[in-house]
C-alpha positions in Angstrom: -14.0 -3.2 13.0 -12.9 0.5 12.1 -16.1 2.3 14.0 -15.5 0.1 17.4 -12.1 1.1 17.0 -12.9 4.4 16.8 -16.1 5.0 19.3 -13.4 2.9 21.6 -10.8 5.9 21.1 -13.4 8.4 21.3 -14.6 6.9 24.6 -11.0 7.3 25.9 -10.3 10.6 24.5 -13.5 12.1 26.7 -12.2 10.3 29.4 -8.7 11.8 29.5 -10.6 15.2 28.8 -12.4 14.7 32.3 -11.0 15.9 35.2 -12.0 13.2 37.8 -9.5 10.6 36.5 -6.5 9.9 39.0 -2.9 9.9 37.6 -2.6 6.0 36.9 -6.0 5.6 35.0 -4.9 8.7 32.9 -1.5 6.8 31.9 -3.0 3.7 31.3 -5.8 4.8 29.4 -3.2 6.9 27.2 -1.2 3.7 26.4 -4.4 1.9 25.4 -5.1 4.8 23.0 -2.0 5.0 21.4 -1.8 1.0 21.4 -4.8 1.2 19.4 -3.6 3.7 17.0 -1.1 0.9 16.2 -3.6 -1.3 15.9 -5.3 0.4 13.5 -2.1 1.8 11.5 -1.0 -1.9 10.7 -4.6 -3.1 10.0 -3.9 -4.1 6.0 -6.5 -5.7 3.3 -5.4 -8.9 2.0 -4.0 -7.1 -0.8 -1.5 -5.9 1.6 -3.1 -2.1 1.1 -3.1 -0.3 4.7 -6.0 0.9 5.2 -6.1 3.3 8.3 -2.6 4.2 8.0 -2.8 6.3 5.2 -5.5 8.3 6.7 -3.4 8.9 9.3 -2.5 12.8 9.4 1.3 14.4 10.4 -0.9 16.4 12.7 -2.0 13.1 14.4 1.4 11.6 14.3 2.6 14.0 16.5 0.5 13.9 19.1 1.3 10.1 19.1 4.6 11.0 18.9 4.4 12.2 22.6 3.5 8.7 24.1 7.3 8.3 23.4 8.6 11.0 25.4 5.5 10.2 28.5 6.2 11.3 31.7 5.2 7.7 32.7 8.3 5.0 31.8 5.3 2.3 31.9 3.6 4.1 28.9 7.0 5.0 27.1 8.1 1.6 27.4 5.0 -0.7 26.8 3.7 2.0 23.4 7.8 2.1 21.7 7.8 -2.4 22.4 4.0 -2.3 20.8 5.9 0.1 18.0 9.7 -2.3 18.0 7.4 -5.6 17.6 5.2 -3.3 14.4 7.9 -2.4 12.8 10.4 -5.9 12.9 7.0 -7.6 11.7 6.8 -5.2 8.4 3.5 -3.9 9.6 3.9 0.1 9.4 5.6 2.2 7.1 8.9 3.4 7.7 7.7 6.9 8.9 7.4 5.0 12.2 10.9 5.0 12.8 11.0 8.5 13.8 9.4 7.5 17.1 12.2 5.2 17.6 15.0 8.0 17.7 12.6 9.7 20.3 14.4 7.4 23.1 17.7 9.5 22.5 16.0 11.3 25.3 15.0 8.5 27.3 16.0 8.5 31.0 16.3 4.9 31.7 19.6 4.3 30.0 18.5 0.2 29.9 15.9 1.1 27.8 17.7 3.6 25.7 20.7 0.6 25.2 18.0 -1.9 24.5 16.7 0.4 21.6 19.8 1.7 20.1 21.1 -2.2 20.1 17.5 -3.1 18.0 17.9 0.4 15.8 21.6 -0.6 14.9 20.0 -4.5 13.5 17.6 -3.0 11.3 20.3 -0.7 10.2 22.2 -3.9 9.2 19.6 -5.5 8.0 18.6 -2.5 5.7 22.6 -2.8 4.8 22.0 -6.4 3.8 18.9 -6.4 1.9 20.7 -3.3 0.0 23.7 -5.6 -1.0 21.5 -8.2 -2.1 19.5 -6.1 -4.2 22.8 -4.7 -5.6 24.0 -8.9 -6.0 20.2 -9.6 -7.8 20.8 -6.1 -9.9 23.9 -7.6 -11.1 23.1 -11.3 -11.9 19.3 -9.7 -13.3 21.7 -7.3 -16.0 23.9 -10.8 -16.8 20.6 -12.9 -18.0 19.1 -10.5 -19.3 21.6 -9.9 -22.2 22.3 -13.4 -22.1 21.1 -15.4 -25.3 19.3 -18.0 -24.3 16.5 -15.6 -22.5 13.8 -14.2 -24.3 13.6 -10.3 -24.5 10.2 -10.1 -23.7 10.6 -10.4 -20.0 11.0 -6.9 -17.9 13.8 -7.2 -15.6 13.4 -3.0 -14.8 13.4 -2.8 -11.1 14.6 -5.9 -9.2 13.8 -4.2 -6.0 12.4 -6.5 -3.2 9.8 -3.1 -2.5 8.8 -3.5 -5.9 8.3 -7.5 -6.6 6.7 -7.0 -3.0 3.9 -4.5 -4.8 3.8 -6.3 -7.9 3.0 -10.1 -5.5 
């Protein structure tokens, strides 16, 4: 799946490097290549490992990082709701954010409103998951000096990244 993927990308790369393209095929063929850099970024092993995204250099991440700030809305709008619908499904790391706070510069305020209202839940949703894991920390601490449980179980990290890892 990774080498059609990527003959796919290479095909639109030399296609955007031709000059004989009109304006609209350019656009769409740059959403489709940064769509499929998304693809590829939240492709995982059943282990849960990504696989592509890891690979993925901060030289590369920029230049993907301009599909947020396209001249065309249609490609700023359709590559940051293939990014929003990554992100609230736990499919890419949280590096990917970044791109979200691109839209501070957006020039469709509806857009820009619609983003900062999604930004500002996950912030309270990060908020939330922090105060349980604070509750968890606590009630962990309580049975593990209790009496009746044995010491030979490892309450270290109650963190929901880490149980995540370790399931």
């Amino acid at each position: 799946m990774g080498n059609c993927v990527m003959r796919k990308t290479l095909r639109i790369k030399l296609v955007l490097k031709s000059t004989n393209e009109s304006g609209s095929t350019r656009s769409r063929l740059r959403l489709t290549a940064g769509l499929i850099v998304l693809k590829l970024c939240t492709t995982r092993l059943p282990d849960k490992t990504a696989i592509y995204e890891n690979m993925f250099t901060p030289r590369s991440f920029n230049l993907v990082s301009l599909l947020a700030q396209d001249d065309c809305p249609e490609v700023r709008h359709g590559f940051l709701e293939a990014l929003r619908n990554a992100l609230a499904n736990g499919l890419l790391s949280s590096r990917w954010y970044t791109l979200c706070f691109l839209t501070a510069f957006e020039p469709n305020e509806d857009f820009k409103e619609v983003m900062v209202r999604w930004l500002k839940n996950r912030a309270e949703n990060y908020r939330m998951i922090e105060k349980f894991d604070c509750s968890n920390r606590r009630s962990s601490e309580g049975v593990r000096h209790g009496e009746d449980v044995p010491k030979v179980i490892p309450f270290t990290c109650t963190s929901h990244r880490f149980l995540q890892r370790r399931i």
